[in-house]
Structure formats: C-alpha cells, structure tokens
ZADO-1210 file (C-alpha; in nm, 4 decimals, padded with zeros to 6 digits):
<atoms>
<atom x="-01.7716" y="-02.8201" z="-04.7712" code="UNK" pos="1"/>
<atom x="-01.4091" y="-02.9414" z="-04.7844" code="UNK" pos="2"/>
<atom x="-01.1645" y="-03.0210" z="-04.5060" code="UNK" pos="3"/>
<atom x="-00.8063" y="-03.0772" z="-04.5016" code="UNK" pos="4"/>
<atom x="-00.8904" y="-03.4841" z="-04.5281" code="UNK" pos="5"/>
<atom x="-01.0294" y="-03.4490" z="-04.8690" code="UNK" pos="6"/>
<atom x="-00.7576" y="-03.2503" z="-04.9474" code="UNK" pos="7"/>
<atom x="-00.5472" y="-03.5855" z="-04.8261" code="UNK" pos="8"/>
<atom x="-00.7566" y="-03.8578" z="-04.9793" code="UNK" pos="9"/>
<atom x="-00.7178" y="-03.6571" z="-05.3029" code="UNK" pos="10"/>
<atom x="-00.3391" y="-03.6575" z="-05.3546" code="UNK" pos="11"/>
<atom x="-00.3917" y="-04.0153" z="-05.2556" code="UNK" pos="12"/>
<atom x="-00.6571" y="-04.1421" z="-05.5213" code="UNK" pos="13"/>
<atom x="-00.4711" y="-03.9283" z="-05.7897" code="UNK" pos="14"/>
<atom x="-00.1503" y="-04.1638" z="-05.6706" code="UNK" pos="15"/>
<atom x="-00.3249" y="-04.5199" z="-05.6378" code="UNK" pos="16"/>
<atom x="-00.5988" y="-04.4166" z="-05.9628" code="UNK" pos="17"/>
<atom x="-00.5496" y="-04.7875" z="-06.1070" code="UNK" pos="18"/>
<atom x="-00.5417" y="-04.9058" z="-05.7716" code="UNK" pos="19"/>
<atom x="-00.8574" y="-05.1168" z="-05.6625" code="UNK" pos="20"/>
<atom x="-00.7363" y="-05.1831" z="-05.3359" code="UNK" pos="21"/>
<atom x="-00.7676" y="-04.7874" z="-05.2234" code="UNK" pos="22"/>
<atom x="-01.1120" y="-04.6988" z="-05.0772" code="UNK" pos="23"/>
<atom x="-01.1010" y="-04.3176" z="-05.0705" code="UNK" pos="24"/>
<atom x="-01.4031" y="-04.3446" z="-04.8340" code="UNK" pos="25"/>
<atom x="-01.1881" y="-04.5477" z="-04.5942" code="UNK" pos="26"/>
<atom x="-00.8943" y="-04.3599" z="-04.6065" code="UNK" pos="27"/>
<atom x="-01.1084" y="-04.0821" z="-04.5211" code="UNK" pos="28"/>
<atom x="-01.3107" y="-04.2057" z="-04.2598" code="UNK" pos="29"/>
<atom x="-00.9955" y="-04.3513" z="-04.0798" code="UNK" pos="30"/>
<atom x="-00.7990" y="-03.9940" z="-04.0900" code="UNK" pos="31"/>
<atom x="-01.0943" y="-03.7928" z="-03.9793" code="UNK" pos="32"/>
<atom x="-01.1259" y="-04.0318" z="-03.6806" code="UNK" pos="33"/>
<atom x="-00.7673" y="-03.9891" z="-03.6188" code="UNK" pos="34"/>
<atom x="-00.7585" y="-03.5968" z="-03.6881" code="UNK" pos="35"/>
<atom x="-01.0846" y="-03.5634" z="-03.4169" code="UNK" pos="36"/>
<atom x="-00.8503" y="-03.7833" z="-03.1750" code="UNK" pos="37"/>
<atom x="-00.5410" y="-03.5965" z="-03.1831" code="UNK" pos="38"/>
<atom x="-00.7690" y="-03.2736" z="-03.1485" code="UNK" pos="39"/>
<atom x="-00.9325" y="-03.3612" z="-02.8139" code="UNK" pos="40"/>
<atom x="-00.5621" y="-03.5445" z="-02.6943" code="UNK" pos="41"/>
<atom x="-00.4131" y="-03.1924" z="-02.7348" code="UNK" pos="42"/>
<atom x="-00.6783" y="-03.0248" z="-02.6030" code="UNK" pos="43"/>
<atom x="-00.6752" y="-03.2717" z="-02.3319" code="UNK" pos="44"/>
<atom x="-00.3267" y="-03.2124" z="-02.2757" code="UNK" pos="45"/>
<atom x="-00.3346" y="-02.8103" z="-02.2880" code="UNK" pos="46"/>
<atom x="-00.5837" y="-02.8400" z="-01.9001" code="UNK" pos="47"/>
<atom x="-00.3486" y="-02.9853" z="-01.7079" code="UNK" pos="48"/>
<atom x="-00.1139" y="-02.7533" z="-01.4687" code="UNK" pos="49"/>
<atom x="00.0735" y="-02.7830" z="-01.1320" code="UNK" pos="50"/>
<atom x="00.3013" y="-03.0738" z="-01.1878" code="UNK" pos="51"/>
<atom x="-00.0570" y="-03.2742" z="-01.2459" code="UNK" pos="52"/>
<atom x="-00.0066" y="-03.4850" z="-01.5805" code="UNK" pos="53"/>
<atom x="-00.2472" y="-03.6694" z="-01.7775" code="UNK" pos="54"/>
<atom x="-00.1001" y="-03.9791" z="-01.6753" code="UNK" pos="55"/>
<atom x="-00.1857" y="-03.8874" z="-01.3531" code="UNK" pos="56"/>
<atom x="-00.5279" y="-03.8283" z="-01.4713" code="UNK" pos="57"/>
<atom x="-00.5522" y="-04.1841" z="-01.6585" code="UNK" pos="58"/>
<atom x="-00.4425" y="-04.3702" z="-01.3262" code="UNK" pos="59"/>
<atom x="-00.6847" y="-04.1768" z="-01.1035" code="UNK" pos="60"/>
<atom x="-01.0030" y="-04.2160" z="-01.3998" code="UNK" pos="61"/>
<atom x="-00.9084" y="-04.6132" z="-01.3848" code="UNK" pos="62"/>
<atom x="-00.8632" y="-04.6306" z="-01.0099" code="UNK" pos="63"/>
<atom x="-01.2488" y="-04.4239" z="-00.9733" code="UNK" pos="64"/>
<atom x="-01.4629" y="-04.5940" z="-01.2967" code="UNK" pos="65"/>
<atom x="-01.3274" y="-04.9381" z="-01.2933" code="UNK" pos="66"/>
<atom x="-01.5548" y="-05.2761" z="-01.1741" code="UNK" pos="67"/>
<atom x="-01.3933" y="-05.2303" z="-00.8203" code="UNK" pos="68"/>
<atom x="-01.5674" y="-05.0000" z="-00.5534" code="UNK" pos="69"/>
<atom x="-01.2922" y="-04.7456" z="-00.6050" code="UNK" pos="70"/>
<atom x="-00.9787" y="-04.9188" z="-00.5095" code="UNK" pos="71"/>
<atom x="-00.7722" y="-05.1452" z="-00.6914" code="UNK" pos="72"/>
<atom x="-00.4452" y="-05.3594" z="-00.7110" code="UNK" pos="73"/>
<atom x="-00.1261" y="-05.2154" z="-00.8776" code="UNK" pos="74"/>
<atom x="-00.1875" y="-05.5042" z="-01.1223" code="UNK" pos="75"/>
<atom x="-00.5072" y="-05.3843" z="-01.1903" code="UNK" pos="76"/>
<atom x="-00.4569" y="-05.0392" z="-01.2516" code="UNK" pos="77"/>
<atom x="-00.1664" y="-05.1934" z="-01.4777" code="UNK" pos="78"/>
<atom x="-00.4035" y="-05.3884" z="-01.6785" code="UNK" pos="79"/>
<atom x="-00.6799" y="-05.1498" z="-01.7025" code="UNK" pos="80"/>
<atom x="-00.4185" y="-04.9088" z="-01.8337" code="UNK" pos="81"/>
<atom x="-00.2128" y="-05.1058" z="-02.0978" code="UNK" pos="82"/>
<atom x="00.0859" y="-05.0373" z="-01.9045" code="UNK" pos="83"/>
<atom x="00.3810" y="-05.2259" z="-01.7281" code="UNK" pos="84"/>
<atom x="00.3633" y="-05.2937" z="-01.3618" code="UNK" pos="85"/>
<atom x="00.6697" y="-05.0637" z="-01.3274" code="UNK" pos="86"/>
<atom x="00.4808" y="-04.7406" z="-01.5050" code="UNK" pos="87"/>
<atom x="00.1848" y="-04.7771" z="-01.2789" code="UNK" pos="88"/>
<atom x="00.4267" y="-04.8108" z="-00.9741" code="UNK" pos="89"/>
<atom x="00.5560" y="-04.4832" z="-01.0716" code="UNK" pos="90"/>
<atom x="00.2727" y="-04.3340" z="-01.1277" code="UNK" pos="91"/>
<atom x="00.1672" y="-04.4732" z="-00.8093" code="UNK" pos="92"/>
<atom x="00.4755" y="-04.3249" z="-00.6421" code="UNK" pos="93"/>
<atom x="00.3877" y="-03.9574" z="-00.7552" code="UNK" pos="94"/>
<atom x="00.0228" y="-03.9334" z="-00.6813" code="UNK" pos="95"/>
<atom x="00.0935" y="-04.0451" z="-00.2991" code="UNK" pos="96"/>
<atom x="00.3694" y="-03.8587" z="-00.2611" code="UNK" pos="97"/>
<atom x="00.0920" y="-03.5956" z="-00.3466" code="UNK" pos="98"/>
<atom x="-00.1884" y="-03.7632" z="-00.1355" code="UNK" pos="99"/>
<atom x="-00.4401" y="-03.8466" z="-00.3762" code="UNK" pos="100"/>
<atom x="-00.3634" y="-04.2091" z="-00.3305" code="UNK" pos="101"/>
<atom x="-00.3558" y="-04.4675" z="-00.0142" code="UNK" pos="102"/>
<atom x="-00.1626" y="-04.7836" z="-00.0536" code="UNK" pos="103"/>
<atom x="-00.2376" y="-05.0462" z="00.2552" code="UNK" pos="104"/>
<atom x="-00.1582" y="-05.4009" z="00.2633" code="UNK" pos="105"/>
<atom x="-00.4708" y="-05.6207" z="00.2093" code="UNK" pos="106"/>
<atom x="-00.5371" y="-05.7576" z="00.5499" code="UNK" pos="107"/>
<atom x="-00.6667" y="-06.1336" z="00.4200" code="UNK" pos="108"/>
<atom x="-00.2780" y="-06.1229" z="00.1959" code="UNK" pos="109"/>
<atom x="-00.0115" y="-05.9216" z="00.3238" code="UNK" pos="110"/>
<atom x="00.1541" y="-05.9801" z="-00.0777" code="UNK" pos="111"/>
<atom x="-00.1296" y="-05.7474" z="-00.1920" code="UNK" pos="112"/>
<atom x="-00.1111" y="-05.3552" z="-00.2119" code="UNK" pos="113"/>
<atom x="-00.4512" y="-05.2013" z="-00.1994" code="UNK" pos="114"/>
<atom x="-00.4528" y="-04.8599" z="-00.4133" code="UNK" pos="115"/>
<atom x="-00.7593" y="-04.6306" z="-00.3211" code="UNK" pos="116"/>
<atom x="-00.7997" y="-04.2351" z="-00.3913" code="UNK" pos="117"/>
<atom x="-00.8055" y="-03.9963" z="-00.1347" code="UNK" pos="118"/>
<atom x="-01.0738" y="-03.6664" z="-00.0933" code="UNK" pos="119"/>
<atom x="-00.7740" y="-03.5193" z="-00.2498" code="UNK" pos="120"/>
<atom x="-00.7759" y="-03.7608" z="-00.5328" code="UNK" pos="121"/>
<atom x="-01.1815" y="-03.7714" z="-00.5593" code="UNK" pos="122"/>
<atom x="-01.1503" y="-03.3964" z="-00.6090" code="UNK" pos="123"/>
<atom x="-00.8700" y="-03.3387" z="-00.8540" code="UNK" pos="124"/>
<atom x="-01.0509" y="-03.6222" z="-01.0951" code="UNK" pos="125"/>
<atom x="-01.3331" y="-03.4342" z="-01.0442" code="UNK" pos="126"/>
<atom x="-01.1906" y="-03.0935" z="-01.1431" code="UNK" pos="127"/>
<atom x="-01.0421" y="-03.2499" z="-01.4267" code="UNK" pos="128"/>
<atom x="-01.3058" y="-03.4396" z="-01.5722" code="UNK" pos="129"/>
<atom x="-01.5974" y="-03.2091" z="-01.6608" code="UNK" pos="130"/>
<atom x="-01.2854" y="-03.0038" z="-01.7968" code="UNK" pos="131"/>
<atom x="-01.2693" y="-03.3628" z="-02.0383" code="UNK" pos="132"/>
<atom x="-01.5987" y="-03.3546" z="-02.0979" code="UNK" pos="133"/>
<atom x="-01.6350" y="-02.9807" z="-02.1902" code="UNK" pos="134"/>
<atom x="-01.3834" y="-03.0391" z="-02.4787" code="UNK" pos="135"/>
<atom x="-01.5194" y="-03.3843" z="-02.5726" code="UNK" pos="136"/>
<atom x="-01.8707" y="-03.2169" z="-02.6344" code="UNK" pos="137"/>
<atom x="-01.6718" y="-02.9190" z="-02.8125" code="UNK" pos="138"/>
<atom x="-01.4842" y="-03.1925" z="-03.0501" code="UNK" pos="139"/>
<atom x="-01.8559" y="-03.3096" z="-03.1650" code="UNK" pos="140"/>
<atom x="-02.0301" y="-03.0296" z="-03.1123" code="UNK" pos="141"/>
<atom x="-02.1005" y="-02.9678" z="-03.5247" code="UNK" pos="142"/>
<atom x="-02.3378" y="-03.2579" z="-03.4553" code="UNK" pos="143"/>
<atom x="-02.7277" y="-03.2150" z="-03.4085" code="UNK" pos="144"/>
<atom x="-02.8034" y="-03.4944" z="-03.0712" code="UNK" pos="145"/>
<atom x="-02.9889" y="-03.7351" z="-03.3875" code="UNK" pos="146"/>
<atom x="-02.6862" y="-03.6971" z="-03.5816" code="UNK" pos="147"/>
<atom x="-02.4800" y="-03.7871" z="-03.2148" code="UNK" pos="148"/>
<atom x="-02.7164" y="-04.1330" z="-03.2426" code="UNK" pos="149"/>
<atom x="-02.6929" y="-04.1952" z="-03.5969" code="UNK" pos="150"/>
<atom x="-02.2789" y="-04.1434" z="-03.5406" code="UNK" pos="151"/>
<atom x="-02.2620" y="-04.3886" z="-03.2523" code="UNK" pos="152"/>
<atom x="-02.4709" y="-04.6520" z="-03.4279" code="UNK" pos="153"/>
<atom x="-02.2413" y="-04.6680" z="-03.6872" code="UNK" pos="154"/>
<atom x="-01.9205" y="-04.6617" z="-03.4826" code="UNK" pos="155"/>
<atom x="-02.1415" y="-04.9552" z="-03.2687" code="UNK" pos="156"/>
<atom x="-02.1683" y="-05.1273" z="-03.5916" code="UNK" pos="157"/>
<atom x="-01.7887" y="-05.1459" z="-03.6840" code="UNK" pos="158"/>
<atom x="-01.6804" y="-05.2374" z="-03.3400" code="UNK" pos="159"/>
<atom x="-01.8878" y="-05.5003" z="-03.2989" code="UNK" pos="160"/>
<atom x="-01.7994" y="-05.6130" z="-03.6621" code="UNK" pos="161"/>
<atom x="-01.4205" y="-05.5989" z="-03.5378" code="UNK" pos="162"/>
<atom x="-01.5363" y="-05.7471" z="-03.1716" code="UNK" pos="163"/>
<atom x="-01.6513" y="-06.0935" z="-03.3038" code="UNK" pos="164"/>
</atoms>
C-alpha cells in the first residue's frame, strides 16, 4: 500500500541517490507526521462557527487544563500558549466581551489580573472539545488500540531522546 509520502520520498532518493546523508525512512516518517498534523489542524479548523475561533479555543483549553485550578494570569495564559502578552490580551478582550471569561484584580496584588472561565466558557470548551477529540480518534483511527501503544512508545522514545 502506497501513499502520497512514498510518492515524495521517491522523487527525493532518485535526486540525493549518491547522497548518504538522505534517510528515506526519515524523510518519510517526518512528512507523514506532518501530513497527519495538517489533517486534524484543518479539520480542527472546519468545527468552529459563530465568530468562535480556534484561538479562542486554545486560550480557553489553557485557561481549563493548565496546573492552576482553572484560572490563570494573562502572563500565564501567554506562556502556556507561546504567545506575546499583547495576543493573549486580545484574545482576552474578545472572549469577555463574549462572557466566557472574568478578569478581577487579585485581592493580595492589585498589579495582578486574575483570568477565570465563566459557565459560558466551561460550556463552549466543552462543546468544542469532544468535537477535537472525535476527529483526533478519526486521524488514527486505521490503528488497532496495540498498534495505538506500540505508536506512542515509539513517539515516547524520540521525545525523550530529544528531551535530554
């Protein structure tokens, strides 16, 4: 069975033939993994409707899974999102304008902003993220739950390799 990768890695080994450096197994490794990614970020991208983006999504996941009991710091949310403080304050901006955010003052340091989600918020992440999940399991979904195991031990394997 052929996909368009091996088509890919072909055209390249036939380029780099007396070329030790190319790995065709990397190369095709690496695409697939990118391919599989830019599937489910489409797919991702095709559920959301009514003004509701998927950066709007990202901020509420962070501000609901992160170490903090569901509220969080503008610089936190920044962090935890590889963004700039100004993103995240816009961002911030749209989903209280909405009301599926608070923003109080920390009582112990009036400097501090204290982002929490609403019922609002709690129930548009929710509507949103079994949606995520459904197409997540559909991306893999070729794979037996062993083969799910054997996948994630490997994947383990390299990112602990590129951890250390």
């Amino acid at each position: 069975m052929e996909d368009s990768v091996d088509q890919h890695v072909a055209r390249w080994a036939g380029f780099w033939k007396n070329e030790p450096a190319f790995a065709p197994e990397v190369e095709g490794a690496l695409t697939r993994m990118k391919y599989i990614q830019r599937w489910i970020d489409r797919a991702d991208l095709a559920i959301f409707s009514d003004g509701f983006t998927v950066q709007d999504y990202k901020t509420l996941h962070v501000l609901m899974v992160q170490p903090w009991p569901t509220e969080a710091t503008p610089a936190q949310l920044a962090e935890a999102l590889n963004v700039t403080r100004a993103a995240v304050t816009s961002r911030l901006d749209r989903l209280d304008e909405a009301g599926l955010i608070t923003r109080q003052m920390d009582g112990a340091d009036r400097r501090r902003v204290i982002v929490r989600p609403t019922q609002k918020g709690r129930d548009m992440w929710s509507k949103y993220i079994f949606k995520g999940i459904a197409i997540d399991k559909q991306a893999l979904g070729a794979l037996s739950h062993d083969e799910l195991i054997q996948l994630n031990a490997l994947l383990r394997k390299v990112l602990t390799t590129l951890e250390e």
